[in-house]
C-alpha positions in Angstrom: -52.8 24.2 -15.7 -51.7 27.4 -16.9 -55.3 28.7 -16.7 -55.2 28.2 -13.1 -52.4 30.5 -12.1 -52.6 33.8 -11.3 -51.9 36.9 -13.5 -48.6 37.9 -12.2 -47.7 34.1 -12.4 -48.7 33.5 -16.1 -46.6 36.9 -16.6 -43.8 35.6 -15.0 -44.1 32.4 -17.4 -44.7 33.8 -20.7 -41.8 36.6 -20.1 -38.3 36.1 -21.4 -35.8 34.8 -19.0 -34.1 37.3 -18.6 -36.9 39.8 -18.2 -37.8 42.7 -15.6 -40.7 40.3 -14.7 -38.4 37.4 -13.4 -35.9 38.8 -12.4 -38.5 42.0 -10.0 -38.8 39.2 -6.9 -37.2 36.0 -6.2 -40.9 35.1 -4.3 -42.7 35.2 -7.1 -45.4 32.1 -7.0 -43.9 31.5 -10.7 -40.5 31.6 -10.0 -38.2 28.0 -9.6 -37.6 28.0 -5.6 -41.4 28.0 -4.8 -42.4 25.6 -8.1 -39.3 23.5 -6.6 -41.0 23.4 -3.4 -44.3 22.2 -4.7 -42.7 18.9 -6.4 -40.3 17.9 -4.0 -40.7 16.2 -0.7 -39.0 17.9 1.4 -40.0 20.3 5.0 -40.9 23.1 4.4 -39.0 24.6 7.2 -35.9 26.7 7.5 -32.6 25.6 9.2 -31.2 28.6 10.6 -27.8 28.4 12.2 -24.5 29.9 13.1 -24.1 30.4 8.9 -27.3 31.4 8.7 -30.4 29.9 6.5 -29.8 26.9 4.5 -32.5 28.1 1.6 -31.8 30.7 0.1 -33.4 29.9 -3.5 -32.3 30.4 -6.9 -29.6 33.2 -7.4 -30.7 36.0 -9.0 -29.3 36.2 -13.1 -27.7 39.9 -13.7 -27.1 39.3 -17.8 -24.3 41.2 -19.8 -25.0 42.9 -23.1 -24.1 40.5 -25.7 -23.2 41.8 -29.3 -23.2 40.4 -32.3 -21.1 37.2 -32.7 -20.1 37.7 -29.0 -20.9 35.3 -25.8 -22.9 36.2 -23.4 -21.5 36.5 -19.7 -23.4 36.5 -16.5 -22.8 37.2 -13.3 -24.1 34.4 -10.8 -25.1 35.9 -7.2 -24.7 33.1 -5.0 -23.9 33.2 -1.2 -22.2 36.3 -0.4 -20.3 36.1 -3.6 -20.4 36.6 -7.7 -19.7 34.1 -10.1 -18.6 35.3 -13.3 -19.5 32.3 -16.3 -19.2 32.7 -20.4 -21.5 31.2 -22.3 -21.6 30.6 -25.8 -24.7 32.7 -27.5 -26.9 29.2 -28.7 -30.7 31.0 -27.8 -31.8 29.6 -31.3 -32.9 26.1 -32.3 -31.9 24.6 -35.3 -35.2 23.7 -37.5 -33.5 20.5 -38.5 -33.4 19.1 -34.6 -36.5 17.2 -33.8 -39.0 18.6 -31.7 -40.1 15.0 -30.4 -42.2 15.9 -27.3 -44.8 17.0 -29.9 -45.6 13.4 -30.3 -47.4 13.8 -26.8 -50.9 15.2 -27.4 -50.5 17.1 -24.7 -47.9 18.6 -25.5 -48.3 19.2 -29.5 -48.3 22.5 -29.2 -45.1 23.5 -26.8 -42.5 25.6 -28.3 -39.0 24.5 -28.3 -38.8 27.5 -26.1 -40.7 26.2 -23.1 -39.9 23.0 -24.0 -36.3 23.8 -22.7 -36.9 25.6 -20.0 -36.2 24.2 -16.6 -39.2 26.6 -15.1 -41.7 24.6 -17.8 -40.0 21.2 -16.6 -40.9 21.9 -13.2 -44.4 23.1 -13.7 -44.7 20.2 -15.9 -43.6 17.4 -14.2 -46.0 14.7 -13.4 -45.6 13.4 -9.5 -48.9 11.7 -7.6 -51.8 9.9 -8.3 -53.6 12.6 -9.7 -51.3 13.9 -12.2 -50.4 10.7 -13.0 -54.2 9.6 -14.2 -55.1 12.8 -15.6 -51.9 12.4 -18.0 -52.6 8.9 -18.5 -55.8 9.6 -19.6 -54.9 12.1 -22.3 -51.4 10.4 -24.2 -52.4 6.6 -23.8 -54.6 5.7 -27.0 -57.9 4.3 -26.9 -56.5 0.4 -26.9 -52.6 -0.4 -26.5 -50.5 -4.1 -27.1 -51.3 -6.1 -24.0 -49.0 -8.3 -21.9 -49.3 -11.6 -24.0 -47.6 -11.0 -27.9 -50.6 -10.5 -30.1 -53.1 -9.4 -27.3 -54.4 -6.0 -27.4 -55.6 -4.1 -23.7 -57.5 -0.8 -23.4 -56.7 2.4 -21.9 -58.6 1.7 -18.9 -57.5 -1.4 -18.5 -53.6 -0.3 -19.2 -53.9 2.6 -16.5 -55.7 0.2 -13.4 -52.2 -2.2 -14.3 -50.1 0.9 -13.3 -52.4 1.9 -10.5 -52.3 -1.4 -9.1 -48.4 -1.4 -9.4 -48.2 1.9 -7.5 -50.2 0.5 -4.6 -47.5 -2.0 -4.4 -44.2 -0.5 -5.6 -41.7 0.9 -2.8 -41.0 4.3 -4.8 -43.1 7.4 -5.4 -44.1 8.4 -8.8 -42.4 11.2 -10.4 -41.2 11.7 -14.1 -40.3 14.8 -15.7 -41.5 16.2 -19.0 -38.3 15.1 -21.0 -38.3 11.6 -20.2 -42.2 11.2 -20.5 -41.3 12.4 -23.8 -39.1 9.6 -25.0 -41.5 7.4 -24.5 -42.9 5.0 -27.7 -46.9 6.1 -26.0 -48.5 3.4 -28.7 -46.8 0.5 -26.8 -46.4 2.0 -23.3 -46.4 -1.9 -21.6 -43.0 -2.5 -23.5 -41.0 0.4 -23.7 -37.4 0.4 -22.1 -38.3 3.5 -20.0 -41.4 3.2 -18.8 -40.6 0.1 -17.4 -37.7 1.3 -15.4 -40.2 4.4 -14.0 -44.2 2.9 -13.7 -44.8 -0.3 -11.9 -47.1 -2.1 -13.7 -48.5 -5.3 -11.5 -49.0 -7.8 -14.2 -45.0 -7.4 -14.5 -44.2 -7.7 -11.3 -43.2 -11.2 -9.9 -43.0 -12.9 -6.5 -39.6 -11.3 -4.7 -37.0 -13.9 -4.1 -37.4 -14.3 0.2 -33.5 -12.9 0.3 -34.4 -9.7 -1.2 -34.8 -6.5 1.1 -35.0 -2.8 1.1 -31.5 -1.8 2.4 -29.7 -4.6 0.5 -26.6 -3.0 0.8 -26.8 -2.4 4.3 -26.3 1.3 4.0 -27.8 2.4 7.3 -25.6 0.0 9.1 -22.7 1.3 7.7 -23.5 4.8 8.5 -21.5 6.6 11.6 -23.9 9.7 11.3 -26.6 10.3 9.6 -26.5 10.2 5.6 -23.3 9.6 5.3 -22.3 5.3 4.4 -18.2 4.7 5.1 -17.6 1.5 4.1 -14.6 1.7 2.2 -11.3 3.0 3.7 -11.0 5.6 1.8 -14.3 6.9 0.4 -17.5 7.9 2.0 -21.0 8.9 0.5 -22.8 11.4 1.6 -26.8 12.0 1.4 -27.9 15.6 1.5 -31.2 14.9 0.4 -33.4 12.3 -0.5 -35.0 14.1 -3.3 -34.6 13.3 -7.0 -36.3 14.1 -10.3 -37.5 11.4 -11.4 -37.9 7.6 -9.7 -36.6 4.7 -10.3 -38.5 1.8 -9.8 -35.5 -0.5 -8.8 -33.8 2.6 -6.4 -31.3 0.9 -3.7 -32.1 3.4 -1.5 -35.6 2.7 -1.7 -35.6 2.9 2.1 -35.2 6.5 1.9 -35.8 8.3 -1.4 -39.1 10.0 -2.2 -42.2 10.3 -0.4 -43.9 7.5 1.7 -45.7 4.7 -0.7 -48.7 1.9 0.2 -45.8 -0.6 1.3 -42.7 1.9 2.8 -42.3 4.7 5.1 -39.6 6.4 4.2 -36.2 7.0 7.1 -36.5 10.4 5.2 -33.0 12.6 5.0 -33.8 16.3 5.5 -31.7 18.7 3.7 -30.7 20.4 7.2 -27.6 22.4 8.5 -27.5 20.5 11.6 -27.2 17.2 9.8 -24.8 18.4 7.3 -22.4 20.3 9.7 -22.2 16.2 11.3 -21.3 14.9 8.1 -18.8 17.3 7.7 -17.7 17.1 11.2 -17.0 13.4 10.8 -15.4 13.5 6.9 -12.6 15.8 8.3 -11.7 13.8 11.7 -10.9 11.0 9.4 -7.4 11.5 7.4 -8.2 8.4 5.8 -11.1 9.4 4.1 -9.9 11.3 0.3 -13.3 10.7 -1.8 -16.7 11.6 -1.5 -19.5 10.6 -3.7 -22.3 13.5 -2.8 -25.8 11.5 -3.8 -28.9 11.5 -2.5 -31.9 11.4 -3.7 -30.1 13.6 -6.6 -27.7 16.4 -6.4 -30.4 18.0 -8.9 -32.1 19.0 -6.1 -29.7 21.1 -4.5 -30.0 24.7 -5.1 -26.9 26.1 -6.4 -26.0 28.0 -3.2 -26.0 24.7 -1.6 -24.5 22.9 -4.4 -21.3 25.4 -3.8 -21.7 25.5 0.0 -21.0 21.2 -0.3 -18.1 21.7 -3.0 -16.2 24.5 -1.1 -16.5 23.1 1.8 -15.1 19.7 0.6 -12.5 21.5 -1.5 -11.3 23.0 1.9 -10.7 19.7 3.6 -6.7 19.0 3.3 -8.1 14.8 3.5 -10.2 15.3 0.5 -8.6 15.1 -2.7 -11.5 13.7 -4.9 -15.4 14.0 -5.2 -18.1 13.8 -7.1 -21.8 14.8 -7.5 -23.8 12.2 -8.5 -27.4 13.0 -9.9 -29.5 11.3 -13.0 -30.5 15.0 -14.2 -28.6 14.8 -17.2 -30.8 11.6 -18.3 -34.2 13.1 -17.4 -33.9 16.9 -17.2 -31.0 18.1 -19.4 -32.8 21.1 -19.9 -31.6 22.7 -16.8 -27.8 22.0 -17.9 -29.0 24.6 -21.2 -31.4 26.9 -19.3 -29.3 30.2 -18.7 -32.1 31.5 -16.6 -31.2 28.4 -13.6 -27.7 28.6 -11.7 -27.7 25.4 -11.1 -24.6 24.3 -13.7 -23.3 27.5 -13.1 -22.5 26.6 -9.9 -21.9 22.8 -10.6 -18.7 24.5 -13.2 -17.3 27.2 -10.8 -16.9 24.5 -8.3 -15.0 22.3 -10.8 -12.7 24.9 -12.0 -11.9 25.9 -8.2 -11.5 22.1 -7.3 -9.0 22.1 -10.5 -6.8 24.8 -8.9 -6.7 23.5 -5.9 -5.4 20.0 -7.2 -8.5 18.5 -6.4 -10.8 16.7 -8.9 -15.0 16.9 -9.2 -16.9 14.8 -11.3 -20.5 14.8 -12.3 -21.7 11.0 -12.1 -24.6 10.3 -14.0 -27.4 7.7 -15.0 -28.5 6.3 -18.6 -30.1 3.2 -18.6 -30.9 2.9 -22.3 -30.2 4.6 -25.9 -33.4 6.2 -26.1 -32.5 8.5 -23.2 -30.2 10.3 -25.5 -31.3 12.6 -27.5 -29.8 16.3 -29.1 -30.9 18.2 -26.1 -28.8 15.6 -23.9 -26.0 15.8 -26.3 -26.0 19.3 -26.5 -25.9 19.4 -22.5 -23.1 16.9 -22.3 -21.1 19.1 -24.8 -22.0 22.6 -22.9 -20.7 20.2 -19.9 -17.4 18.9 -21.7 -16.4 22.5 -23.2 -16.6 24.2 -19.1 -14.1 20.9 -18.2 -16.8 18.9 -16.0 -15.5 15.2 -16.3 -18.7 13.4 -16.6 -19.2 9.6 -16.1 -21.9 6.9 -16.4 -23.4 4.2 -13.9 -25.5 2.3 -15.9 -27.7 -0.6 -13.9 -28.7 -3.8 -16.2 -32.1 -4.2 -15.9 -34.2 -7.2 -17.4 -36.4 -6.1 -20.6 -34.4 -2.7 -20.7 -30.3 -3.1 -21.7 -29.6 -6.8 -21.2 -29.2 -8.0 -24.7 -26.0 -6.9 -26.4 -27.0 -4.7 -29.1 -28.9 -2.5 -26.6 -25.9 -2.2 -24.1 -23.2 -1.8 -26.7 -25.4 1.0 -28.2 -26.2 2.7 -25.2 -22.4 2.5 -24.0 -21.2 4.1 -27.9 -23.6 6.8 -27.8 -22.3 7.9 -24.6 -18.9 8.2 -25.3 -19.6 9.8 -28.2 -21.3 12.2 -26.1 -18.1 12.7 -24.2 -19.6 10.6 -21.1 -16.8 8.0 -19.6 -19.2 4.4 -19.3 -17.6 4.0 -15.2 -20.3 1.5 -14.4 -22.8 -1.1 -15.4 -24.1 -3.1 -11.8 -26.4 -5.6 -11.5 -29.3 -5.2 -10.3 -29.3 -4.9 -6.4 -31.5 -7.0 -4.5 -33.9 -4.6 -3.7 -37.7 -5.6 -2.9 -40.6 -5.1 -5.7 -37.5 -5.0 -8.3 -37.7 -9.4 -8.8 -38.8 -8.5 -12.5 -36.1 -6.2 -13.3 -33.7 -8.3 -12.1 -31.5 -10.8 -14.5 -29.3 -13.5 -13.4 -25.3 -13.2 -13.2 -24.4 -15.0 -16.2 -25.8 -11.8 -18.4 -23.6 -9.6 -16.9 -20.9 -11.9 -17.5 -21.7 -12.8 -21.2 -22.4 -9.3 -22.0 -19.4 -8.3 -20.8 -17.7 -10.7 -22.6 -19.1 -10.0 -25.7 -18.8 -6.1 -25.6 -14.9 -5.6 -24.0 -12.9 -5.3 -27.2 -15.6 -3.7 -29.5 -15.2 -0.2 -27.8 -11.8 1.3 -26.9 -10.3 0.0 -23.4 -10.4 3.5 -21.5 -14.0 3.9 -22.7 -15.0 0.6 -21.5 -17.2 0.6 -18.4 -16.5 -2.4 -15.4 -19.0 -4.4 -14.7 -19.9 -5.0 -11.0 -21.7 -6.7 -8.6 -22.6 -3.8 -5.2 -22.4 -7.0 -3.1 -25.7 -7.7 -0.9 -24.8 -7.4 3.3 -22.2 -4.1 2.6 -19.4 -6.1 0.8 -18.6 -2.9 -1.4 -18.3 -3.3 -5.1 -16.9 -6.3 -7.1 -16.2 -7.2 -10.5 -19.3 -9.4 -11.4 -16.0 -11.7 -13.2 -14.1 -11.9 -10.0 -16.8 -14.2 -8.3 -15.4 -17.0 -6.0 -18.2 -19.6 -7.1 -21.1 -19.5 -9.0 -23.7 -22.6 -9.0 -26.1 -21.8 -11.9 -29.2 -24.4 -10.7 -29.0 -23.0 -7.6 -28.1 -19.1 -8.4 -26.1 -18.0 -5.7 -22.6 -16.8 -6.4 -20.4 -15.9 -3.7 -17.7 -12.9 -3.1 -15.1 -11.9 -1.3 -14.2 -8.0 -0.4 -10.6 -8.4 1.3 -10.8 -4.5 0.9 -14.1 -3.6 3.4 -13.4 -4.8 7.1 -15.1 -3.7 10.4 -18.2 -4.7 11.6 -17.6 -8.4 11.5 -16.5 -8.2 7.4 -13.3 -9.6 8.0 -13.0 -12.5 5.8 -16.6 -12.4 5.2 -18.3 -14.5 2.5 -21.0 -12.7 0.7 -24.0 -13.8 -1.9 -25.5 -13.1 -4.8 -28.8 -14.7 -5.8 -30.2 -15.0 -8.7 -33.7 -14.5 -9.8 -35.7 -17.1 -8.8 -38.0 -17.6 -12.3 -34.4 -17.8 -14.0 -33.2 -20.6 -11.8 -33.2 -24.5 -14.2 -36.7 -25.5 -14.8 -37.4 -29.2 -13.3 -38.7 -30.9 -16.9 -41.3 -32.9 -15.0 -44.6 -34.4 -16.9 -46.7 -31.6 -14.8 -44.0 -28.6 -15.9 -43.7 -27.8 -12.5 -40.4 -25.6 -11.5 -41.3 -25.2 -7.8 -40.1 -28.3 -6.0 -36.7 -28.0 -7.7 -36.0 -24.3 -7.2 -37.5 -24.6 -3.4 -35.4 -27.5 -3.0 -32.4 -25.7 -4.4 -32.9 -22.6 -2.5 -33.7 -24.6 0.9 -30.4 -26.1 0.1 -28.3 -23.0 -0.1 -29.7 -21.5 2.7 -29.0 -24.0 5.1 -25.1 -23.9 3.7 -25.1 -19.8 3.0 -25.7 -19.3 7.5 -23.1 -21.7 8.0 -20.8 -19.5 5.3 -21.8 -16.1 6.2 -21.6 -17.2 10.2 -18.1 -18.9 9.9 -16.5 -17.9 5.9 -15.7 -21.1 3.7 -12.0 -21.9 4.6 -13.0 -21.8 8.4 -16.6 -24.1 7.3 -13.9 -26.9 5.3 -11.5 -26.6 8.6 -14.4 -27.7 9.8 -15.6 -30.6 8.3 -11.6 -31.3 7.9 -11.6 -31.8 11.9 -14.7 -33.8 12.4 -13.3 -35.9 9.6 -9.9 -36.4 11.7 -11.8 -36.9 14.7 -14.2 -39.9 13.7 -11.0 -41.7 11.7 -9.1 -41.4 14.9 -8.6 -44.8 16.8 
């Protein structure tokens, strides 16, 4: 790839980062704004307003003279302002840490240098159909372990699986250099990771006919564009639909990435215009105190935007909490230690000026599984924990990836000890193309079981059910019925009214390959889960149309009615 790229480029790439050479022109074909906008899915055009352009790129890096046993201190220029960070001086890499993307043929001979530098993650990251095969083609060995225990598949034969999945998956392809390097690449079919980020069809399974691609209703519940209110007090707003890698079960598969075989994406522009409505309509609402900022990922804000969205909710007397919610510290932690990127820079200026105004900011982020963790995440976490960034985890359970114990109690350990609060572990939402990742409610509720009172209480994450139809979060535990041979589990959310919630029963269904298997001489499961389902579904309208008590009020008056003489 590198041999493609112009002079100056390949300059700009093998100079220091804090060189003449990167810092001469912020245009530069090698520098991070334009390798940014080659790798994400975004217009290309500029929204000028009133404020002026929303892009303005990567600051510029003006570095201070360290000396020995000193830190170094840079000056960030972001937006019509300066901001001033200290950095501890850690530029060298201990020869004891484990340089584990070298396990990638590809990638044997990277320096730990490039390895960790968010300009080489960019350049590096592998989005599309063609990058996809071409990598493919040089890390997968000759033959792999097939579906079946004891089978053996080869390359070819592995790589038309994941094709065929992409054709029919929901999300885009993207993965980024780190997290392609935590993959176990001699048994790609079963690793944890790749099976949350490449569809393979032979995995998939038939969706359950209640599954959708807004599950959570999120574009109902939306007064302007990205931007959900569905609690009383907290919003979430979407300035992008961009993220750095994707995940295969996304809820807001609706929206995130680039258009697939099966989904046209309701796209959501990083514009001025449709900012300034969010904004508009978080500060005519006194009620509103917390915003989650999302996406797509708040990765893919630049960092002048990054602060725009922090000062301006800092300045909004109804706001008293928010976070910024983005799975970059999973899958490109290299940014959070690159000096060269403002990025966290700006992410920590905004946190300390959220502190003194008696505001808090969070970072929310995403680890699925143990192998996700490795020293450069734990070094990011501690460069995050020593600036004062309160970070937290939302873990989703996912079938063949964290739902035994052992995996789930590890993954939850490692990141506390990482100085990462476990906030969340949901089950899976009922998104379409995600049937296989998806695990009935009784694991949540036996893992759950089994974990609270092996960790410390504060560092014990909730485990939750985002109910299907808008009904808000709810502890998976707190379920108002639950028939396992049928799998549906209801809910109540007395906390989310409006749009005909009041009082409104809501459902959970479980996968239908886990539902009781009908021991009949033929082994055939189909007539006893379709006659289950049929079943629920004729007594979930009546619920979800009238609510339980009113359905038993019912039955109680037609009862009273036929007895009377």
């Amino acid at each position: 790839m590198l041999s493609k790229l112009t002079g100056a480029a390949r300059r700009s790439l093998s100079a220091p980062p804090t060189s003449p050479a990167l810092l001469k022109s912020a245009r530069s074909i090698g520098t991070v704004p334009r390798l940014q906008a080659q790798v994400a899915d975004v217009s290309k055009e500029k929204d000028t307003g009133d404020n002026g352009p929303l892009y303005r790129g990567v600051p510029v890096i003006v570095p201070g003279k360290p000396f020995p046993g000193a830190k170094v201190t840079s000056t960030v220029m972001s937006r019509d302002r300066e901001i001033n960070v200290v950095h501890p001086v850690a530029t060298a890499i201990a020869r004891d840490r484990d340089e584990f993307w070298r396990k990638v043929p590809i990638w044997q001979d990277v320096s730990a240098k490039d390895f960790l530098s968010y300009r080489w993650s960019v350049l590096n990251t592998v989005q599309g159909s063609a990058k996809l095969l071409r990598f493919l083609t040089a890390v997968v060995p000759d033959q792999v372990p097939g579906k079946e225990p004891g089978t053996m598949q080869t390359r070819e034969e592995f790589i038309k699986d994941v094709f065929d999945g992409v054709t029919a998956a929901t999300m885009a392809i993207r993965m980024t250099p780190y997290i392609l390097s935590r993959v176990n690449w001699n048994d790609p079919r079963h690793d944890p990771i790749i099976r949350q980020f490449l569809p393979m069809k032979s995995a998939m399974i038939p969706d359950h006919p209640k599954l959708k691609l807004d599950s959570l209703h999120e574009e109902a519940d939306s007064p302007v564009k990205g931007l959900v209110h569905r609690y009383a007090d907290k919003a979430l707003f979407l300035p992008t639909s961009v993220c750095p890698t994707y995940c295969m079960f996304c809820t807001r598969s609706y929206a995130v990435g680039a258009d697939t075989d099966t989904v046209t994406k309701a796209s959501l522009k990083p514009t001025r215009k449709r900012w300034e409505e969010a904004f508009a309509y978080i500060e005519s609402q006194p009620g509103l105190h917390d915003i989650v900022v999302s996406g797509g990922d708040s990765y893919y804000l630049q960092p002048d935007q990054l602060s725009l969205i922090g000062e301006r909710l800092i300045s909004m007397p109804n706001i008293k909490r928010f976070r910024f919610a983005s799975k970059g510290l999973a899958v490109a932690p290299t940014r959070i230690l690159d000096e060269s990127d403002g990025w966290v820079a700006a992410l920590i200026d905004i946190s300390n000026k959220a502190k003194r105004a008696g505001k808090a900011m969070a970072l929310h982020t995403h680890f699925n599984h143990p192998n996700e963790i490795s020293w450069i995440s734990s070094d990011a976490s501690q460069k995050l924990f020593e600036a004062g960034v309160m970070v937290r985890n939302q873990t989703v359970l996912l079938r063949g990836v964290n739902d035994d114990f052992d995996t789930m109690s590890t993954l939850i350990r490692k990141l506390a000890d990482n100085n990462i609060f476990p906030y969340y572990v949901y089950q899976c939402d009922m998104v379409e193309k995600t049937e296989h990742l998806r695990t009935p409610l009784q694991t949540i509720l036996d893992l759950e079981a089994k974990i609270r009172g092996s960790i410390a209480g504060f560092m014990m994450p909730s485990f939750v059910v985002d109910l299907p139809g808008g009904g808000g979060k709810r502890l998976a535990c707190s379920f108002r019925s639950y028939d396992r041979a049928s799998g549906v589990s209801t809910y109540m959310a007395p906390a989310v009214t409006g749009r005909d919630k009041d009082n409104k029963v809501y459902e959970y269904f479980d996968p239908i390959d886990s539902l009781p298997v009908d021991h009949s001489p033929d082994g055939s499961v189909t007539e006893r889960r379709g006659r289950a389902l049929s079943q629920r579904a004729q007594t979930s309208s009546l619920c979800g149309y009238f609510g339980y008590y009113e359905l038993w009020l019912l039955w109680l008056l037609w009862a009273l009615w036929l007895l009377w003489p």
